[in-house]
Structures are given as C-alpha cells and as structure tokens.
N, C-alpha and C positions, 0 to 999 in steps of 0.2 A: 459265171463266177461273180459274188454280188463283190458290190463297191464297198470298201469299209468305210465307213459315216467319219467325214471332217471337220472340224468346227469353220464356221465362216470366215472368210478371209478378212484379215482387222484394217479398218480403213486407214486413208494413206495419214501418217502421224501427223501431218498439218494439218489435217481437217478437223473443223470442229465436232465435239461430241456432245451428248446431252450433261448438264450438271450431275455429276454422283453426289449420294449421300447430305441431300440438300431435304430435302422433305423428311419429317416427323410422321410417327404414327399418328398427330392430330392433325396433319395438312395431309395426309392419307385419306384420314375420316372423312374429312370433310368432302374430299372428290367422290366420293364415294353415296356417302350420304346425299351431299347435295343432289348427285343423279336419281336417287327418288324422287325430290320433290317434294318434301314431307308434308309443305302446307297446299300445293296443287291436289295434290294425291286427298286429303282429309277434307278439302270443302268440296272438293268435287269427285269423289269418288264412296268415301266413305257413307253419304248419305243414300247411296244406291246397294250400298253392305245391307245398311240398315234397316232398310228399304224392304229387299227380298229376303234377310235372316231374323229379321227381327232385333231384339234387345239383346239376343245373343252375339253380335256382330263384334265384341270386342275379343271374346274368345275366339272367333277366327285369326284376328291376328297374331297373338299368343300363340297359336297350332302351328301360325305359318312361318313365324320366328323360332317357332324350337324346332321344327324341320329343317330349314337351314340354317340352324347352328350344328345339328347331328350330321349337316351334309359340310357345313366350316371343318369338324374336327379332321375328316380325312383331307378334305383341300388344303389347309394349312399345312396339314405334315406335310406332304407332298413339297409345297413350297421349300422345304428346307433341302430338299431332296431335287430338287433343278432348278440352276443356276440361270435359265434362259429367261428372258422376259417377253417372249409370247402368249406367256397367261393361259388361257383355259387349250389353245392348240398344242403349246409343247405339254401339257400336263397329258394330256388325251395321247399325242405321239408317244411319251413315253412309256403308256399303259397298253393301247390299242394297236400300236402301229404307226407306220406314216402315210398308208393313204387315209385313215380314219382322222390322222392330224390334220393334212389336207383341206379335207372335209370339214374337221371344225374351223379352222382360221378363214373358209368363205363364209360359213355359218356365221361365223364373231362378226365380219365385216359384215353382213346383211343386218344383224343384229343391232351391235351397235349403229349401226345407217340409221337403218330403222326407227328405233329407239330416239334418233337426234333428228333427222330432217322432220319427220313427222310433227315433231313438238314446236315447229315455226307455224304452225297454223293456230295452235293454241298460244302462241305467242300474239299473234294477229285477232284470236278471239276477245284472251282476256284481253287485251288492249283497247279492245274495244267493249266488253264491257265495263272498265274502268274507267274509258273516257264519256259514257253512258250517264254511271251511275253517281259519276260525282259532278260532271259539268255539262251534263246533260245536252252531249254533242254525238254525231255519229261520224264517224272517223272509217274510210275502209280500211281492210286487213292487210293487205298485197304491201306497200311500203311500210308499214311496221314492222312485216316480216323477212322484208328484203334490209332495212337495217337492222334487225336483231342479225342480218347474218354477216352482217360487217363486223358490228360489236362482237359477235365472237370470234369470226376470224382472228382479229384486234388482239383479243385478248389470249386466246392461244398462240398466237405469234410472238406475246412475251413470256418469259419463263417459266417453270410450274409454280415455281413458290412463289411468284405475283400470283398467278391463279389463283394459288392454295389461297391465300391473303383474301383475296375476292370474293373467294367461296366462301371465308367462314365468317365473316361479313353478315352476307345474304343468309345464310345460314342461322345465324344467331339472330337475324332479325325475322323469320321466316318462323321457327322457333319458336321465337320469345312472342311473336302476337297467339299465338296457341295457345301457350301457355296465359299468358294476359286471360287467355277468355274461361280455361280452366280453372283458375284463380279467383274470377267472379262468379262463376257460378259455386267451389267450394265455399267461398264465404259468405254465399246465398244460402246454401242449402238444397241448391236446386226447384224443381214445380216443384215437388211434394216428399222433400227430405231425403237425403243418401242411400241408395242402397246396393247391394251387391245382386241383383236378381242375373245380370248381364253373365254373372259365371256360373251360379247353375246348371246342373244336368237338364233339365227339360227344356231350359230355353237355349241350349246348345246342342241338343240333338233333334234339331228340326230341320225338318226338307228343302228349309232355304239354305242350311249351312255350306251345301255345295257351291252355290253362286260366292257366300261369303268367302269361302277360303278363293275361289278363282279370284275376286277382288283383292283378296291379300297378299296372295303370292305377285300378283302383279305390281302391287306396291313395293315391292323390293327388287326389283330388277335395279342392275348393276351393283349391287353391292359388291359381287366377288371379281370386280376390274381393280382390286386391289393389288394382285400379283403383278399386272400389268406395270406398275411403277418402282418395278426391283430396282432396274438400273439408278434411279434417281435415289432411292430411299437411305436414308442412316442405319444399317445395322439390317438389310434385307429381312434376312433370317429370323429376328424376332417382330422388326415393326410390319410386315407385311403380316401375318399373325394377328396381332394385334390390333390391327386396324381390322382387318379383317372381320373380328369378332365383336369391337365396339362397335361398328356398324350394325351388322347383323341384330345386337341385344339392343343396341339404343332403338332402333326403327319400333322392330318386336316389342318392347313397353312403352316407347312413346303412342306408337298409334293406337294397343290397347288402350291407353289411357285416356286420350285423346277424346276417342270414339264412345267411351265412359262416363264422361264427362259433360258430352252431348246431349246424352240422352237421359243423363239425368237431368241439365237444364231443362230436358221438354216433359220427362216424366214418363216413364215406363209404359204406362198405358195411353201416353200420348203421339210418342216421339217417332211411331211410324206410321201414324196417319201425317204429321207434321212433314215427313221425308217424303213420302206418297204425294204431296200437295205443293209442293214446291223444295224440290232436292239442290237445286242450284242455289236457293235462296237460306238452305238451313242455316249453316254455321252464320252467315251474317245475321240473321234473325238473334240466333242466338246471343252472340258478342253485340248487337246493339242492346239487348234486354240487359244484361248483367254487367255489362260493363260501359257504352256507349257510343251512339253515333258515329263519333270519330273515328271509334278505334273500327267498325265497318269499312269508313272509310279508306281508313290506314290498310288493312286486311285484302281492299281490293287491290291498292298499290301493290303491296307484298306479295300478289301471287302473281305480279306481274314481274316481280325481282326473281320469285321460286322458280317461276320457269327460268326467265335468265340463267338461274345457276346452274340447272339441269341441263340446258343446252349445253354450257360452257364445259360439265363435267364430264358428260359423252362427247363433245368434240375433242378433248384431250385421249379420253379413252380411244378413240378414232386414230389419232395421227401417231399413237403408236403403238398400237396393231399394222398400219401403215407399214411405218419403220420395221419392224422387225420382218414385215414382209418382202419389204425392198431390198432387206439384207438376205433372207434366204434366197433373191435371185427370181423372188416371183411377181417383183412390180416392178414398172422402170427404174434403176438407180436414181433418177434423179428427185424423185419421190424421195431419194432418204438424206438429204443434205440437210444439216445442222447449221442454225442461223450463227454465226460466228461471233456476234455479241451476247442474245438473246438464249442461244442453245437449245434452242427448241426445234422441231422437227416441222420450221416454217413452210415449206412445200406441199408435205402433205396434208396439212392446212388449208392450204388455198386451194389445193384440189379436192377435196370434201367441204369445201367452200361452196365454191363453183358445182358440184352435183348437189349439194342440197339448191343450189339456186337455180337450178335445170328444175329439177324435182316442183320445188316452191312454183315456181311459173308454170310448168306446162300444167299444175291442180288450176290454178289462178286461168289460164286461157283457156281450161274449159269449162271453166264458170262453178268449179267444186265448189262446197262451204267449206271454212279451214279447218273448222272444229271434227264436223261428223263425218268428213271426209279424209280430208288430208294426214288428219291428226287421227282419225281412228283407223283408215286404213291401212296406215305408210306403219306403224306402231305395233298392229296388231300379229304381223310375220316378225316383227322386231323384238317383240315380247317373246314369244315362243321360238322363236329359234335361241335365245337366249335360255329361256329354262330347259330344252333339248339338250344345250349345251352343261350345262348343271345337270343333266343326267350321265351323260358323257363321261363326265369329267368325274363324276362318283363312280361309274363303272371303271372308270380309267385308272384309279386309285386303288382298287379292288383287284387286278390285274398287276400292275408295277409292283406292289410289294408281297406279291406269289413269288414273282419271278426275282425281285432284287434281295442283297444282301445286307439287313438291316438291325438293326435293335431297339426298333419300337415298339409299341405295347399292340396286342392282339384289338385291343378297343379302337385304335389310331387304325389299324391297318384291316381289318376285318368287320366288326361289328358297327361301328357308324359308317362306315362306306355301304356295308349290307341295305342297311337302315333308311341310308339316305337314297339307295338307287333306289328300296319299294316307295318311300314317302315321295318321291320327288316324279316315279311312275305315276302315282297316284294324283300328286298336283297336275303333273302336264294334262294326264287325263281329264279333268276337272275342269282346266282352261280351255282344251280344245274342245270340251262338249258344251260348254256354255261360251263360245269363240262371240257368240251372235251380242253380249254382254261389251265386249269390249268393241267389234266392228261396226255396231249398230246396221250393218246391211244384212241383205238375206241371203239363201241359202248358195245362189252357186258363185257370192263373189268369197262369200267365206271361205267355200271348196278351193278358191283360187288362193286366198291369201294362206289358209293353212298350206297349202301342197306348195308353196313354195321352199318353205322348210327343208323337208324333204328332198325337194330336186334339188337344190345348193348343196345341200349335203353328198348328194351322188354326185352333180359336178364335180368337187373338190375331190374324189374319191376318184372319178374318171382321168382330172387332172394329174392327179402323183401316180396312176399308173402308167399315164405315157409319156408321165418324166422319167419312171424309172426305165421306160426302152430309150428314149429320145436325149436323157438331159443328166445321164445317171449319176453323172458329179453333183447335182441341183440337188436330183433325189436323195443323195447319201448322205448331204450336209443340212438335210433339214430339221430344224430344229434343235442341232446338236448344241452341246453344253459350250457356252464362247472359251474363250481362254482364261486364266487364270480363276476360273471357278474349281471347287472342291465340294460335289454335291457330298451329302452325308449316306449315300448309297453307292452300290455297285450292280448293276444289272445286264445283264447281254443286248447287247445293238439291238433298236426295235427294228421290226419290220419295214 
C-alpha cells in the first residue's frame, strides 16, 4: 500500500526563514545573468565561435537563444503550476516521477558544483593575467583562489538582496565595457564599413556551425536557476516568469551583437585569421584600436569582477538546492539553518565552501594548471549535466500537463515543450560530440567527465528507490507542494 505524499514538516516557528518577497524580477535577472558571465564568456570564448564558424558565429547565438526561449515557454508555465522551490527537481518530479526527481536534484548539485568550484581556477588565471598585463608581475593562482572563496562565502552569507545589489553592480559594469567597445567601433565604421554578411544563409550554414552552437549553448548555462528563488521572490508566479525570459532574450541579442561587432572591427575577411592568431588577445586588441588603452586595461580588471559575479550567482544557486534538500530529509538538518539576522541559508554556505576548497587544493597539490585543468575539467560535467537537466525538465512539462487539470493553451503545454525536448536533444548532442572544445583533454578523460552525468543520474534514481522500501515517509513527501501554496493545477500524486 503506497504512502500518500506529505508536504514537509514546517519548521519550528522560532526559527529563522529566508526573507519572502524581497527580490525583483531585476535582482532575479541579474542572479541569473550574472551566472553566465557575459564579459568572461565573449573575450574568452566567443573568439574560438569565430574561430571554428567563421563570420557566421553571431547567428549561433541567436539559434541558441530562440531554443531556449521555446524551452522558457513551457518552464515558465510550469512555474505557476508548483509552489515548491526545488527548481528543475520538483518540475521533473512532477512530470516524471520521484525517482527521476531524485535523480535530477544530484544532477542539479553536480551541476551547479561544477559550474562554481571549477570557475576558482579561472579566477586564479585571470588574476593573473591581470596582474601580468598591467604591472607586469607574476602572482601564483592558489591564494587568489583561496580568497575569491572566502569573498564569496562573505557574500552569500549575507542576504539575497545584498547579493542582488552586488550583482548588478558587476553586472552593469561588465556590460557597459562591451558595450564601450561596440560603440567605438559603430562610430568607426569598423576595418572596412558595416555589414550584415554574419546573418546570411551561406555563411550560417557551414560545417563550423556545430562547434558554434556547442559554444553558445554553453554561454547560457544557469539562466533557468530562476525558479529556484520563489520563496524569496515578490509575486513568484509572474516575476520568476519574467526574469526568466529577460534573461534568456537579453544574453540571446546581447552576445549576437557583441560577437557582431567584433568582427566587424577586424573585417569580414580578416577577423578569423585575427582569432586564429591570438584568440585570447582579440577583444583587447580590438577595444585598444577603437576606443583605448585604458579601457584594455579596464576590460582586464572587469573579467576579473565577471568572474566574481558568476561565482557568487552559482553559490547562491548552490545553498539553495541545499536547503530545499535538507528539508526533504536528504541532507543533514543542520545544512538547513537560517542565519537569524542575515536569513540566509548560512551553513550550507560554508559547506560548499569548504568542498570547493577540498576541490581547489587537491587540483593545486597535484600541480594542475587552473585554467585548462581545474576550470575546464570540474565545468565540463557541470555544464552538461545542467543542459541534461533542460532536457528533463522539457520532457517533464510534456508529461505533467497530459496528466493534470489545466486551462492553458496547447502552445504552453504541447508544442514548445515538443519543440524544446528535439532542439535541446539536438544541443546536448552537439556539446557532447564536440565535449573535447570545452575539456581541452583527450579522449578517455572525456569518456570520464561525460559518464559522470549519467551515473549521478542513476545514483539519484537508485537512492529514491531504497527510500521508497527503507524511508517511505521521506519518499512520499518528496518534493511535495509546502503549505499554503495553491498551484493553478490539479494532477494525481506522482510516482
């Protein structure tokens, strides 16, 4: 006789909780955004688009932003439709099942791990070469990336809407030197005058555009850890939505444009011999020609603040996937205490603290580099288990509104979830066949870092089946709807 599903027991009324209704759809954004990176991501990634697609490289981005906007429309409904703030696990449990939910909430935590400890070695890079190229010192990496993880500890330890604050900060200034540099070359003209050649058919349907889109899609990881901040949000049900989709469209035409703008400072028939010849060095190149020195310089600083913010947005994302895990009974309780001033989920902080600084050292004591190592390998199962997860969670959408009792449109509930499970089959594919792009190692650590994926995924799916013999209160109340929510659905207990 199965268990009927509980909601979680509410903790004891003294204890502290996270702030409600405190963060904005633009203090959403900005967590959100900021966890791309947008100015890491374009001087250091976008010239290796450019690179292997050619002048077509702005149109991948474009593809990869209107694929997940057709994969937003169904995650957003969804949102309205569960009250829970586990994010892409309770979406997946409520379509899938609960050991496939399981399954994603280890996945999310590999992911998001991934995603952040990894990005301490790139912290440790650019820092050094910022301390390089402006004062012409060499600085090791190991303590610049042991305090970037204090400062973020720090900083998740205080409230979201300090963060939020923080973030859009960094954000705006990360941003605006991009912009700065697209500015000077618009009012340049560029090498040899404006053109559109970058959206054309022929020079988008070339044999590089494969690599290009794996580049792009990887450029938007974390945008949909928007759900994850219901509890906190004003008005869940439309700003999570919203932020949602700002994200998504702002990334999608900023980096098209970005990337745009590039190349036509170098010139169409220049700009990928230019990336070919030193891809690290483009955008600086570029931003000292059309606008100045300085603003290089400035540009090196700022992708040392970009990363900052990235860190900072996946460690939030982190500590509560935590939380919500602590609460269904699958972490130690003490992982889910609430800082009583601060209200933040300070614990599970310090303990994804402390394993990114396990992590960080044992690369560092065996003599890793931060960048092509630490950073490309710790990222690379971090990346893809995340867009796994985005397939999931489209198929899990596709599913939930067969079965529930709804009144949304056939387009919400049907055709862009369809849409989004082939496009986002197609991306994953695309990333894991060109995996060797973002790990830079060869073939059988690849084989290791993709298949981990996978085995986490079956863990989690192992784990909810010997709760539901061993633990079946645990199992029943996983991921259930908390109290006083009123999802805009009715559906039969999942699995």
């Amino acid at each position: 006789m199965s268990v009927p599903p509980q909601p979680p027991p509410p903790p004891h009324p003294a204890a502290p909780r996270l702030r409600t209704g405190t963060l904005t759809t633009a203090d959403i954004s900005f967590f959100v955004v900021s966890a791309a990176a947008p100015l890491t991501v374009m001087a250091g990634v976008a010239p290796i688009a450019i690179m292997l697609g050619g002048i077509g490289a702005p149109a991948g981005y474009l593809l990869a932003g209107i694929t997940l906007t057709v994969f937003a429309v169904g995650f957003t409904t969804m949102s309205r439709h569960v009250g829970h703030g586990g994010g892409f696990y309770a979406y997946i449990t409520r379509g899938l099942g609960r050991p496939a939910g399981m399954g994603a909430a280890l996945l999310a935590m590999l992911g998001y791990n991934g995603m952040e400890i990894g990005v301490y070695g790139l912290l440790g890079s650019a820092s050094q070469d910022t301390a390089l190229a402006l004062f012409g010192v060499e600085i090791p990496w190991l303590p610049v990336s042991l305090a970037g993880l204090v400062l973020i500890w720090y900083l998740g330890y205080r409230s979201s809407d300090f963060g939020a604050k923080v973030l859009g900060v960094l954000l705006v200034a990360e941003t605006g030197i991009l912009l700065l540099l697209a500015g000077g070359v618009l009012l340049d003209g560029g090498a040899s005058g404006l053109t559109l050649d970058s959206f054309t058919p022929a020079n988008v349907a070339v044999p590089g555009m494969a690599a290009v889109l794996a580049c792009a899609f990887a450029a938007f990881t974390g945008f949909e850890s928007t759900a994850i901040y219901r509890r906190e949000a004003r008005d869940p049900r439309r700003t999570i939505p919203r932020a949602t989709f700002i994200a998504v469209a702002f990334l999608g035409l900023f980096y098209a444009f970005i990337v745009w703008t590039v190349i036509q400072a170098y010139g169409s028939d220049k700009v990928v011999q230019a990336a070919t010849d030193d891809a690290g060095g483009l955008f600086f190149a570029a931003i000292t020609t059309y606008v100045g020195g300085w603003a290089a310089d400035l540009m090196h600083v700022l992708i040392v603040s970009s990363v900052i913010a990235s860190l900072l947005a996946f460690h939030n994302a982190i500590n509560r996937y935590t939380l919500s895990l602590t609460e269904e009974g699958l972490l130690p309780p003490v992982l889910g205490r609430i800082h009583p001033r601060h209200r933040s989920p300070y614990l599970a902080g310090a303990a994804q603290t402390a394993v990114g600084a396990v992590v960080v050292a044992g690369f560092a004591l065996a003599g890793a580099d931060p960048y092509t190592q630490l950073l490309l390998w710790v990222n690379t199962p971090g990346m893809i288990g995340l867009m796994a997860l985005q397939l999931l969670a489209a198929a899990a959408v596709l599913c939930y509104f067969r079965r529930a009792r709804h009144q949304e449109g056939v387009w919400r509930t049907v055709v862009a979830p369809v849409a989004a499970i082939a496009l986002l089959g197609a991306a994953l594919t695309l990333v894991t066949a060109n995996v060797e792009l973002f790990s830079g190692a060869g073939i059988g650590t690849n084989i290791v870092l993709v298949s981990l994926v996978p085995a986490v995924f079956v863990l989690g799916v192992a784990l909810a089946l010997r709760l539901r013999r061993t633990r079946p209160e645990v199992y029943a109340r996983f991921a259930a709807e908390p109290e006083g929510e009123t999802p805009a659905a009715r559906e039969p207990a999942t699995r």
